[in-house]
C-alpha positions in Angstrom: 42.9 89.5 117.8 42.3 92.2 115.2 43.1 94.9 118.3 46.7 92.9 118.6 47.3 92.9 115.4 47.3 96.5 115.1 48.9 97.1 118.3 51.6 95.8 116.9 51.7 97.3 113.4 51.6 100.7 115.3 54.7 99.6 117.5 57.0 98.1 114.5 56.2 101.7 112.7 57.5 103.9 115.5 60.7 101.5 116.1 61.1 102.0 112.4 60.8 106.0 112.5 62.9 106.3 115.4 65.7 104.1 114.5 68.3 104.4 111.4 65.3 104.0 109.0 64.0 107.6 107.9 60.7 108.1 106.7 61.4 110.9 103.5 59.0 112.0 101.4 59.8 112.9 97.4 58.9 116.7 97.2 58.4 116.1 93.3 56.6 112.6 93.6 54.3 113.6 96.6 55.2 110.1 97.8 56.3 108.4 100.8 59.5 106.3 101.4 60.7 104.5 104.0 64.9 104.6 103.1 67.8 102.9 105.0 70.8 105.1 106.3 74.0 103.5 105.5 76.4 103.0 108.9 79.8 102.9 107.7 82.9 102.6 109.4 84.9 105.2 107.8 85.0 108.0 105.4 85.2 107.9 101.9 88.2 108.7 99.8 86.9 111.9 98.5 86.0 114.0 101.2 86.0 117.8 99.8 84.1 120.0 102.1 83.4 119.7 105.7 81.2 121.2 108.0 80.0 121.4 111.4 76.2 122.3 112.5 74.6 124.5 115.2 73.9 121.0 116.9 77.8 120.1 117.0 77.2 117.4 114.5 80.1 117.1 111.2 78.9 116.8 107.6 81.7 115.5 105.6 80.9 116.4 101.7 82.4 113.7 99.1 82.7 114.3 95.5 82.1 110.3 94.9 79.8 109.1 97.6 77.6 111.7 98.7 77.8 113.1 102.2 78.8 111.6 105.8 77.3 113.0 108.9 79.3 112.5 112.0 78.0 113.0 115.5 80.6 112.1 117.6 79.8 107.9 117.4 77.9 107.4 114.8 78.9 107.7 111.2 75.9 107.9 108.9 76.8 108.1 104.7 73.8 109.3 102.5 74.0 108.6 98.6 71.3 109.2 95.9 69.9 105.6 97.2 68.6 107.7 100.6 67.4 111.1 98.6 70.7 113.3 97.3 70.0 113.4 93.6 73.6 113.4 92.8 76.9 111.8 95.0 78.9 114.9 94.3 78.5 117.3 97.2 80.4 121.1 96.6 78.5 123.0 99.8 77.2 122.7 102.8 74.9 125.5 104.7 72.8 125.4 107.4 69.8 128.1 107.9 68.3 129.6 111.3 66.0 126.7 111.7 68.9 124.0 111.9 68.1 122.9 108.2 71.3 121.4 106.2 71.5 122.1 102.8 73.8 120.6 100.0 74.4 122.2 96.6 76.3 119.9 93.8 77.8 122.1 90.6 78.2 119.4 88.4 77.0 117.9 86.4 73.5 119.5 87.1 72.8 122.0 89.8 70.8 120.8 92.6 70.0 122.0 96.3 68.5 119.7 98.4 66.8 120.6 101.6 67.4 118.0 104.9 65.5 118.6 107.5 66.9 115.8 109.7 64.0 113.4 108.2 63.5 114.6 104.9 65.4 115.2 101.4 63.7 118.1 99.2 65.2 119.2 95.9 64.9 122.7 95.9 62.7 123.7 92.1 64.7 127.6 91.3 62.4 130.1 89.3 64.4 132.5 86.6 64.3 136.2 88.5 65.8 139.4 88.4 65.2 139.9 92.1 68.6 141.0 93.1 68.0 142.0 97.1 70.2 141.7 100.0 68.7 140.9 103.3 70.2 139.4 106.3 68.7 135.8 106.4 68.8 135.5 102.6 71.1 132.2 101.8 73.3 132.3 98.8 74.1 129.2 96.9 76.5 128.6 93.9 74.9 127.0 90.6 76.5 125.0 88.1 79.9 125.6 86.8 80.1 127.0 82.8 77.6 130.0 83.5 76.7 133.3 85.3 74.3 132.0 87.4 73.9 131.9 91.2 71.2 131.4 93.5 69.6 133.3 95.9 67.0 131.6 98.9 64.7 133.0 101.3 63.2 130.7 102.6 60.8 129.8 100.8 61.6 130.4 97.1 65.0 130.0 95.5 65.9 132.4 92.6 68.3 132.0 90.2 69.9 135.2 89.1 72.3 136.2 86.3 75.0 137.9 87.4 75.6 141.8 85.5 79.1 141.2 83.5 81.4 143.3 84.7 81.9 146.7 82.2 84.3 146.3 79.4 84.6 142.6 80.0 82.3 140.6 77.9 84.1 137.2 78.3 81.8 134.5 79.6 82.7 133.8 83.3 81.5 130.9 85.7 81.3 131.9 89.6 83.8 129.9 91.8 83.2 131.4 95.7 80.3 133.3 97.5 81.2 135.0 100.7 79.7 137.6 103.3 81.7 140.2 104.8 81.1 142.0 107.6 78.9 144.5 106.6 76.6 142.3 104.8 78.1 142.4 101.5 77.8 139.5 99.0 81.5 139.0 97.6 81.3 136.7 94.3 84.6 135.1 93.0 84.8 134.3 89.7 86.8 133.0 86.7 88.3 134.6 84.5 86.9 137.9 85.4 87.7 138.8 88.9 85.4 139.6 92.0 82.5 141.5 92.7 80.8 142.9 95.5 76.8 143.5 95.8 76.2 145.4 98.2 72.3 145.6 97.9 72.9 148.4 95.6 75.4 148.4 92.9 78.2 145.8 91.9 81.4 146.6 91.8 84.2 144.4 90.6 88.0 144.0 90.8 89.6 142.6 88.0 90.8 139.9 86.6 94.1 141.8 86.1 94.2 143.0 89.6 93.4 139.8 91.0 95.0 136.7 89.4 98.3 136.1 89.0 98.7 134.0 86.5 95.8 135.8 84.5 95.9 134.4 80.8 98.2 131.5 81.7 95.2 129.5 82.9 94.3 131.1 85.8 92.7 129.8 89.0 90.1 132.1 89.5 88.8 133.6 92.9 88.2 130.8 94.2 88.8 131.7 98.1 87.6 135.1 99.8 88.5 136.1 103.2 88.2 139.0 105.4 91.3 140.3 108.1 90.6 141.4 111.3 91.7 144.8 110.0 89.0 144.2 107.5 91.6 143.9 104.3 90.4 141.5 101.7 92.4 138.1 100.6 91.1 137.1 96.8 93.4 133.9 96.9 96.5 135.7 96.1 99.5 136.8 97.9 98.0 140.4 97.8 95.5 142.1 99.9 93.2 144.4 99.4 91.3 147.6 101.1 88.0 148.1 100.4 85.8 151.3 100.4 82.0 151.7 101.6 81.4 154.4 99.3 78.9 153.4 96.9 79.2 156.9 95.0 83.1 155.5 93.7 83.7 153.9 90.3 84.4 150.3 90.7 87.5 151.0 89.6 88.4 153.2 92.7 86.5 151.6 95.4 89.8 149.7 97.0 93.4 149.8 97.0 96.0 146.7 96.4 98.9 146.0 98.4 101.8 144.0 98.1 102.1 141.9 101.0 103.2 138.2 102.0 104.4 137.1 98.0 105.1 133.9 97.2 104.0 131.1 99.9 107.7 129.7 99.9 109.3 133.3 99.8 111.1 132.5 96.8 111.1 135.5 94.2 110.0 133.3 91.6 107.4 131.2 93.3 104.7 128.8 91.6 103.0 129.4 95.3 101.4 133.1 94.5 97.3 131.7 94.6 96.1 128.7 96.6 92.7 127.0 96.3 91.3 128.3 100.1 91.7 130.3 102.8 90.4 131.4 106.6 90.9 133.0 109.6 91.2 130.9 112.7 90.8 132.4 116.2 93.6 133.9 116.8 93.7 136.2 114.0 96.2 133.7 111.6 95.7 133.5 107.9 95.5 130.0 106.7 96.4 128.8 102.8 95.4 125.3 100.9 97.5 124.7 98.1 96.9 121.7 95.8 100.0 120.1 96.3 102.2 121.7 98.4 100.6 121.6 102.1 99.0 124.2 104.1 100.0 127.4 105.1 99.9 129.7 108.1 100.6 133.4 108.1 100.4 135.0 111.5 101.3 138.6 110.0 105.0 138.5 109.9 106.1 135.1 109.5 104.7 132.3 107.2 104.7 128.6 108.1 104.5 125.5 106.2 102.6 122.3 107.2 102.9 119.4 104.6 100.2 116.9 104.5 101.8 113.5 103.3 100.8 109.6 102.7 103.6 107.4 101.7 106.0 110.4 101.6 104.2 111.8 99.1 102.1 115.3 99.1 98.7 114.7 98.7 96.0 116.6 96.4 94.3 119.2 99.0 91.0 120.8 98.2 89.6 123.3 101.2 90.0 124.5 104.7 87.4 124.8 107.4 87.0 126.1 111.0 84.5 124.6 113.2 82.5 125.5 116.5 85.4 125.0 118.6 87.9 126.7 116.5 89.7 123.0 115.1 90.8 123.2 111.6 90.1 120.4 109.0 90.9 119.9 105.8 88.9 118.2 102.9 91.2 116.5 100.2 90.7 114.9 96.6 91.7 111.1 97.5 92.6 110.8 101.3 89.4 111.9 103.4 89.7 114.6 106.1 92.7 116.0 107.8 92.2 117.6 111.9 95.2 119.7 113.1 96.5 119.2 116.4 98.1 121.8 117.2 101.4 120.6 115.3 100.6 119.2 112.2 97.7 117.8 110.3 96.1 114.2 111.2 94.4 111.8 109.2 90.7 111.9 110.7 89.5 108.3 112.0 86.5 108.0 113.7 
């Protein structure tokens, strides 16, 4: 009888582990928990980043209710109830060994680590440790400060960004992006960009970058490399940029005029959108807040409103995933796919 009995405690823990119940253990608390995964049958409202893994599967990142993942039948929603410590989600990364991670800004700044099973919150140590190697991830901290965080794998440093000579204003770090040489790019408001380069850090300007400048500007929040290798800082001008480490930051690019305002009117409100990519064929893709998407294909620009109710709707970011699709992550509608024509409401 006593054999039976726990026969059968063995059997109800493996259906348990192996169904929508995920055993997660508190990294902090050294404890175990056995936490339900929500099944939902839609997004929520607030769906501001997206993003596809190595495995093919979609994380949807809310601002509200934490983050959806997606696998092609099965929508999943996880919420502090499961392990996030906050429902705001502002990244989503992925490192070499499939693990998923998700950073939220605001109002504290937390990365937690999902290894499919298993939510750890990430414990940074203060370092001046400023290196550059290829697997390092980079991850943004909280809004109001300097601060950004680098991770390699096993210990996540928090760094304090050099201010940028002759510029003493406080700044807050808005977009983190790799080029193609390796190069950390930060983008940053109100003092421009900079670029470490393992080396030195160079910066470009507020006054060369924003448009708007001291009208309450927007900050870099967008960074994108051409295929000729020019530089897009979320304005209608691009810029060149030199590997020559022995130039003052002040000479180590060039800025061109080049597509002007979105709408092509000579006094456009459409000179800086929110974000920005490349898709496959070499097109430049913009996210305004309220005036649609845009396409630039290097001589003629596009526009692609996104509408509910005949009314444009608040957009937020752009992504590209493994197939080369395009979605788009809004403030109060969920997800957008384009077809090929225009931009669909995503429903599972």
């Amino acid at each position: 009888m006593i054999i039976k009995l726990n026969i059968l405690t063995i059997f109800f823990a493996i259906v348990l582990l192996t169904s929508c119940n995920e055993q997660t253990t508190n990294h902090r608390e050294k404890t175990d928990k056995i936490l339900k995964c929500d099944t939902v049958a839609e997004l929520g409202n607030s769906i501001m980043v997206i993003y596809q893994d190595s495995k093919n599967t979609y994380w949807f990142g809310s601002w509200k209710t934490g983050v959806y993942k997606y696998d092609g039948k099965e929508l999943i929603n996880y919420t502090t109830k499961h392990g996030l410590p906050n429902n705001r989600i502002d990244e989503i990364k992925e490192d070499e060994s499939g693990n998923i991670y998700f950073t939220s800004c605001h109002p504290n700044s937390t990365i937690v680590k999902f290894d499919g099973n298993t939510f750890t919150t990430l414990s940074p140590i203060f370092s001046s440790d400023w290196q550059l190697k290829p697997t390092d991830m980079w991850f943004k901290h909280t809004y109001g400060n300097e601060k950004i965080y680098r991770y390699d794998g096993s210990t996540l440093y928090e760094l304090q960004l050099p201010k940028p000579l002759n510029l003493p204003n406080p700044f807050e770090i808005y977009s983190i992006y790799k080029d193609r040489k390796g190069n950390i790019w930060f983008g940053s408001n109100p003092v421009g960009v900079c670029r470490y380069n393992g080396k030195s850090f160079d910066w470009i300007t507020e006054e060369d970058v924003t448009e708007f400048r001291n009208e309450g500007a927007n900050g870099v929040r967008s960074i994108v490399e051409d295929p000729k290798g020019d530089f897009w800082f979320n304005t209608e001008y691009r810029y060149a940029v030199y590997d020559n480490t022995t130039l003052k930051s002040d000479n180590f690019y060039t800025r061109h005029e080049s597509i002007g305002g979105l709408d092509g009117k000579k006094d456009s409100h459409l000179d800086e959108y929110l974000s920005s990519l490349i898709d496959d064929e070499g097109n430049l893709w913009f996210v305004t807040y309220l005036d649609g998407v845009w396409k630039y294909d290097g001589t003629k620009i596009t526009h692609y409103p996104i509408q509910e109710n005949s009314k444009q709707i608040a957009l937020f970011s752009i992504y590209k995933d493994n197939s080369g699709d395009l979605w788009i992550g809004t403030h109060d509608n969920g997800a957008y796919k384009f077809n090929g024509k225009t931009f669909e409401k995503f429903i599972k």
